[in-house]
N, C-alpha and C positions, 0 to 999 in steps of 0.2 A: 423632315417630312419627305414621303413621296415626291416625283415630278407630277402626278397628277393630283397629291395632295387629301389622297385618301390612306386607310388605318390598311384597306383592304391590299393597294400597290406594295404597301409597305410591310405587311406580312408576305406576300409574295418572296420579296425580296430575299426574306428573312427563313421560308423555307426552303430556298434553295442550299439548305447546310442540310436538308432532311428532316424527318419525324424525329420530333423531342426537340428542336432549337428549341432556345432559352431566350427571352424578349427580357434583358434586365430594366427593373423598373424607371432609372432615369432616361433609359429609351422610349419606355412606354408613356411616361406621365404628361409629356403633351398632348397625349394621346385621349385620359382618360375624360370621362363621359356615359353617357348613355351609349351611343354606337360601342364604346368597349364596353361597357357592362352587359351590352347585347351578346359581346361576342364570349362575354365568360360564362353566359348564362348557357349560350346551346355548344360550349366545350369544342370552340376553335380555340381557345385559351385556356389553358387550367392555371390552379397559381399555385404557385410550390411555397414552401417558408422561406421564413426572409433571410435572405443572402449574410454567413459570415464570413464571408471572407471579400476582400476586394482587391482589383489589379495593383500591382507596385504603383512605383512612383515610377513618370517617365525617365528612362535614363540609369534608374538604380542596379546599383553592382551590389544588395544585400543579399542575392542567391535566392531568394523567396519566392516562391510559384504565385502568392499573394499576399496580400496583406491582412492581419485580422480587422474585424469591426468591434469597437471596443465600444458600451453605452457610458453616457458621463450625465452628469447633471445639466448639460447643453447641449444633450443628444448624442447620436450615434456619429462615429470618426473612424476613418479606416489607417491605422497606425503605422504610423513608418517605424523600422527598428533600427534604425540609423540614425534619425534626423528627428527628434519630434517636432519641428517646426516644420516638415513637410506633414505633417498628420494633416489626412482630409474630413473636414466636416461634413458631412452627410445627412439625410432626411428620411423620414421614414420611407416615404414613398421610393426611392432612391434602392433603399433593399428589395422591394418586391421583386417577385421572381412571377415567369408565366412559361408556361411549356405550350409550345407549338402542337398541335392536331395537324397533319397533314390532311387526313382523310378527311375531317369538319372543313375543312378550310375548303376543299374540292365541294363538297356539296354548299359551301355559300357560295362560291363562284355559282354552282348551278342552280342554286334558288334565287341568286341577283338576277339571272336572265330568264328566268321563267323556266328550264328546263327541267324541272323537278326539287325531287326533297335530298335527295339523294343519289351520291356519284358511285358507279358501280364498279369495282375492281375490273380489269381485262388485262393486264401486266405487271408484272411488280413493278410499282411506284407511278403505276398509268393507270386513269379511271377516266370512265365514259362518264359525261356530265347530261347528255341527253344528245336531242336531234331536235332543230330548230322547225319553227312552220316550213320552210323550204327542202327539209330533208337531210340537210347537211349534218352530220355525226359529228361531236364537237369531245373532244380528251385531253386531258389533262394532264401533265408531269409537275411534279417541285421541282426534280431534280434534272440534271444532264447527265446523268451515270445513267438515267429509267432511257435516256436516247438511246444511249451507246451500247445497250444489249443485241447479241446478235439476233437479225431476224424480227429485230423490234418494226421496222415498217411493213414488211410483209404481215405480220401477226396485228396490227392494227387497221390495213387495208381488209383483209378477210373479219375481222371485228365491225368493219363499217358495212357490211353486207353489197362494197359498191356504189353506197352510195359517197357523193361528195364528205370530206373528210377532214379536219381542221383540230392540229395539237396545238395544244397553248404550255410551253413550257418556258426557259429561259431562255436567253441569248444562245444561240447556236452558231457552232462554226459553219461556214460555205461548203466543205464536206458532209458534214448531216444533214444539212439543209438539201441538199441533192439529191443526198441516198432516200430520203424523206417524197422528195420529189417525184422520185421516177417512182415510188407503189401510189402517188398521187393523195397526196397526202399533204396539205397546206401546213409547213412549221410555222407558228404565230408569238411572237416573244408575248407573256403574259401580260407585261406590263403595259405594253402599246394599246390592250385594246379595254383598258380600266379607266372607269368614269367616274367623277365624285356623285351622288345620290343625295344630297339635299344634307340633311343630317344623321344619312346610314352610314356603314363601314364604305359603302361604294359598290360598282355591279361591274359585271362583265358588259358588256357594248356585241349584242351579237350583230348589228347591221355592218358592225367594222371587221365581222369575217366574211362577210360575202363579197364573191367578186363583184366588178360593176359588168352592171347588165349588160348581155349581148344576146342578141338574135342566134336560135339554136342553129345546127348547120345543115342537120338533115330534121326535119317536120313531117308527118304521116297523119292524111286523115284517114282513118281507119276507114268510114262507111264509103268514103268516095275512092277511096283506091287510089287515093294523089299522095306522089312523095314529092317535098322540095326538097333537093339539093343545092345549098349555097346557091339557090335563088333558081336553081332549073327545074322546072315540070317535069314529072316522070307520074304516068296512066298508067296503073296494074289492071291485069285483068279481073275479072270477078274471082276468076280462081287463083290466081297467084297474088292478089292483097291480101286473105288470111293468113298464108305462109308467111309474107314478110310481115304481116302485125305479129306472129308467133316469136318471129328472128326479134324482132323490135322489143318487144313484150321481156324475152330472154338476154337481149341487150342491157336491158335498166333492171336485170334482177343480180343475185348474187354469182348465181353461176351465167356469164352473159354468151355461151354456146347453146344453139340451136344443133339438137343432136338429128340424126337421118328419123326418126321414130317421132320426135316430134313436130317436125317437120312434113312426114308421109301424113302424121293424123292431120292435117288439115285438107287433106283434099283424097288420098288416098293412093296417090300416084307417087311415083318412085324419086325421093329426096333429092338426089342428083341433077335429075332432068329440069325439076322446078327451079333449083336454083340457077342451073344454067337460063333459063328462059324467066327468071328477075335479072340477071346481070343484061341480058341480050334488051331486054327493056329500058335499061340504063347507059347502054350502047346504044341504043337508036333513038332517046330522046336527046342525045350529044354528049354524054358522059364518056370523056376520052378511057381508052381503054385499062388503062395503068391503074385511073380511079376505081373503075368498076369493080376489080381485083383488090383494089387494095379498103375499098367499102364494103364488101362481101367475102372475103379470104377463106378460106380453109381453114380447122383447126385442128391438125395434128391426127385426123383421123378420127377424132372424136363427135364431128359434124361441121357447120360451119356459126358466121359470127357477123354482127354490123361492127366494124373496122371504125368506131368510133364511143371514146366514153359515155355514159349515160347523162351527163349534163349537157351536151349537145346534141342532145335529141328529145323534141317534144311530139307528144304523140293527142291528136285529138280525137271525141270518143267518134 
């Protein structure tokens, strides 16, 4: 059995070979049940016919890729051709064969946590399992070949629209966990966050992907024109709080640049000037200057930006 003692950790485990592993039956049979009969019914499991042939004998120089299963009047035995006194006695159950669904297996993960019915392709061998109440984009790999594709965290950051972002795949090296890291992207080992479920296969645990709570760093009340920063007061004016709820607003969306245009439409004056006199606001409530800049940046010409990811920033209405 699994470490955490569900059917669910333990198919994990077991699709990490890829779509179509093979679950041979005396693997499975401590398994079986109603949870597995659940799980051949909605074809995370298919069952193939029964296994003839079986592994050698430990140790054996007969040349033999396997062994046959021969039926006798005392059941099925998988024959040695060397030794018949090695010949193993075997059980029905013992033959069963079951093929792996990778894809079934992604949507029970994401119907164990409530995330839907269904896990939706976004990479080969990576599927979106849903977004939790909190926003967080939650994906899926079997494999570590679906990591190692180039461009695979870029192409999953842009999949998450931005928002907060959490892959559940296998064990990863400290190299991909990094690469993983800087498009901000949480690598999550599957196994770690699998709970047993009473008498189900077992569920995903989403409260075991969220970070633990912290006080956001910059907050905006939008009608009163108050920003905190890391606990400083900063008064917008009547005209320059729509601008920065725009910036704000553009910060927690997909594309988080505030371009000059939409920028001007909030008040109608020239994008530049307004941002200079937000930043000069956040220099004169005490915001050293290096912040100010580096809270408000430039972006490349394409307009400017809040110099902060969208999980740390709360905006109220």
């Amino acid at each position: 059995m699994s470490s955490t003692g569900t059917i669910l950790a333990f198919l994990t485990r077991l699709s990490e070979a890829g779509d179509g592993a093979v679950l041979r039956g005396r693997a499975a049979k401590g398994w079986f049940g109603p949870a597995f009969d659940r799980l051949l019914r909605r074809g995370v499991l298919v069952e193939e016919g029964p296994a003839d042939a079986w592994p050698v004998c430990r140790g054996c120089d007969c040349g033999l890729d396997a062994r046959p299963v021969r039926f006798g009047p005392d059941g099925p035995r998988a024959v040695c051709p060397v030794d018949a006194g090695s010949d193993e006695p075997l059980d029905e159950a013992d033959l069963r064969r079951f093929r792996l669904d990778v894809a079934r297996l992604a949507d029970l993960l994401a119907r164990s946590a409530g995330l839907g019915e269904r896990a939706e392709p976004v990479l080969p061998g990576v599927r979106r399992l849903g977004a939790t109440s909190t926003g967080r984009v939650v994906f899926h790999a079997a494999t570590s070949s679906a990591l190692e594709a180039p461009g695979a965290p870029l192409a999953l950051r842009t999949a998450a629209g931005g928002a907060p972002a959490t892959l559940l795949a296998p064990e990863a090296a400290v190299e991909l966990r990094l690469a993983f890291a800087a498009a901000s992207i949480d690598l999550v080992a599957t196994a770690s966050v699998l709970r047993p479920d009473g008498d189900g296969p077992g569920r995903l645990d989403l409260a075991a992907l969220e970070p633990a709570a912290s006080a956001p760093r910059l907050a905006f009340r939008r009608r009163a024109g108050e920003v905190r920063l890391d606990g400083l007061a900063v008064t917008l004016s009547h005209q320059l709080a729509p601008v920065f709820g725009r910036m704000v607003d553009a910060a927690r969306s997909r594309d988080p640049v505030a371009s000059a245009t939409l920028i001007e439409g909030a008040s109608g004056r020239e994008a530049k000037d307004l941002v200079r006199e937000i930043r000069d606001a956040f220099r004169a409530a005490g915001v050293p200057d290096a912040e100010v800049k580096a809270l408000i940046p430039n972006a490349r010409g394409r307009g400017w930006r809040i110099g902060l990811p969208a999980s740390e920033i709360a905006v109220e209405p």
